[in-house]
N, C-alpha and C positions, 0 to 999 in steps of 0.2 A: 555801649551806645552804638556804636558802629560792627559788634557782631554780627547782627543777623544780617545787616545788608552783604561780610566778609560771606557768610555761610551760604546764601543766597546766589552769589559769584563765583566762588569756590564752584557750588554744585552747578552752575551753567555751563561753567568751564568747563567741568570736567566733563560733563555728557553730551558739550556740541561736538568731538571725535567721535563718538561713539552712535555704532547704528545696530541694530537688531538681528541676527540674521536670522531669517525663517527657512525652516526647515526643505531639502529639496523634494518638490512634488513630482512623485512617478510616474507614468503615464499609466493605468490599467489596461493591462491585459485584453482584449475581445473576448466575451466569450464564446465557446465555442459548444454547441449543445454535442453529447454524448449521443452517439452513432446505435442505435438499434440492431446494426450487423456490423458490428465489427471487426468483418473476417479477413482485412485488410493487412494484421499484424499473425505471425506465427504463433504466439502463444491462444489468439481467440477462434485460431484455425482447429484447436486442440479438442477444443469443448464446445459440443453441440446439446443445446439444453433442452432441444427437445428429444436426448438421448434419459433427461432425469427431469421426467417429466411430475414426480412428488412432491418435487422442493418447489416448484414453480421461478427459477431462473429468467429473468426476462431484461432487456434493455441493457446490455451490455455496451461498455467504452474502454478505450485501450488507449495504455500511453507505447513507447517503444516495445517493451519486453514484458507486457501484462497485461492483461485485459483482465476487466471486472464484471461480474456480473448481480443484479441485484435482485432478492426474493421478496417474498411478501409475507410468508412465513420465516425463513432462515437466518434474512440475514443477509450481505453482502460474501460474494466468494470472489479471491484472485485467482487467478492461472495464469502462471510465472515459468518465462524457461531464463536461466542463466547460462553463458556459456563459459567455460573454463575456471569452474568454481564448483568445488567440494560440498555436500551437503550439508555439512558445520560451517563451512565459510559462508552459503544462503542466509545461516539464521543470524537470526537479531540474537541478541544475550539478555531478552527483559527478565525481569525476577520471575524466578520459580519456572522457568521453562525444564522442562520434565520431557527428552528424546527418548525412544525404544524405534531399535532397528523394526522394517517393516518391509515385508517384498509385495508387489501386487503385479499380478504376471510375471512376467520375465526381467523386472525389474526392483534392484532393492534402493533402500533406501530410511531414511527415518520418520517418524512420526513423532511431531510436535506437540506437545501441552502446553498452551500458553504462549504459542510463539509469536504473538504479537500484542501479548497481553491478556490478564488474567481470563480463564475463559474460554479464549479463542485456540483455536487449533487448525496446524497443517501437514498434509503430507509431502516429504521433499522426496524423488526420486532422482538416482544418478542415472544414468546412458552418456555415451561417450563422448558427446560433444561438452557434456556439464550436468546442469540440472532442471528441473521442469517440479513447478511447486505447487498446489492445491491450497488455500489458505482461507478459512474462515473470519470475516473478520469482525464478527460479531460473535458471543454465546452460545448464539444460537437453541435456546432454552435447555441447555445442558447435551445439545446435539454436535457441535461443533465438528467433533472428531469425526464420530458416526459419515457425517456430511461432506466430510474433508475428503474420508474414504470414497465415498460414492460417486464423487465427480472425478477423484485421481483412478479409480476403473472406466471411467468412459476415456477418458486423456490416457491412460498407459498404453491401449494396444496401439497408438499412432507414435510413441516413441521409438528413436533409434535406438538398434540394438547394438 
């Protein structure tokens, strides 16, 4: 007889303490449109794209230690310098990354299969300060490496020796 008005009670009780919390809203970021000339950061000093003028490289943006550049054909490329790091300690470990030592000038270094995912391929080169890295990061319709190549020859002869 007097249940439901008990159960009724009960539950008022119990959820007039209680308040909801909504989750904390973050303010967004600005954004900030990507730089056409990038030549502001060391690694976008490295690579001048109209030295590889095939792949069509254009519209480049750079965060501290890499700058990206993006094709129309290729694919997106990075050009990465690290400093005080090994060219096993640059790569990532995704599946099936597949290294072979590689020299291109006066510089050696490895060549990547897959180092950032199936596909993708980069070249990491040492000099003395660290490393300096070519990295495809697209496919590149089974070009990747090829490409990878072609831009770490324009970037190698500006490395220290």
């Amino acid at each position: 007889m007097h249940t439901p008005r008990l159960v009724v009670l009960t539950a008022a009780l119990g959820l007039s303490g209680c308040t909801l919390a909504a989750p904390e809203v973050k303010p967004m970021e600005p954004f900030v449109a990507p730089s056409t000339t990038p030549s502001d950061t060391p690694a976008c000093r490295l690579f001048d794209p109209a030295q590889l003028t095939e792949h069509r490289f254009h519209n480049g943006y750079a965060n501290a230690s890499s700058c990206f550049w993006l094709s129309d054909d290729a694919g997106p490329v990075v050009v990465s310098l690290r400093e005080g790091v090994t060219a096993e300690q640059y790569l990532a470990k995704p599946d099936r990354l597949k290294t072979s030592p590689i020299t291109i000038g006066r510089h050696s270094g490895l060549l990547a299969e897959n180092s950032r995912g199936t596909g993708m391929c980069g070249v990491v080169l040492t000099h003395p300060d660290g490393v300096a890295a070519a990295e495809m990061l697209t496919e590149a319709g089974g070009r990747a490496c090829e490409i990878a190549q072609a831009v770490m020859k324009v970037v190698e002869p500006k490395l220290p020796s």
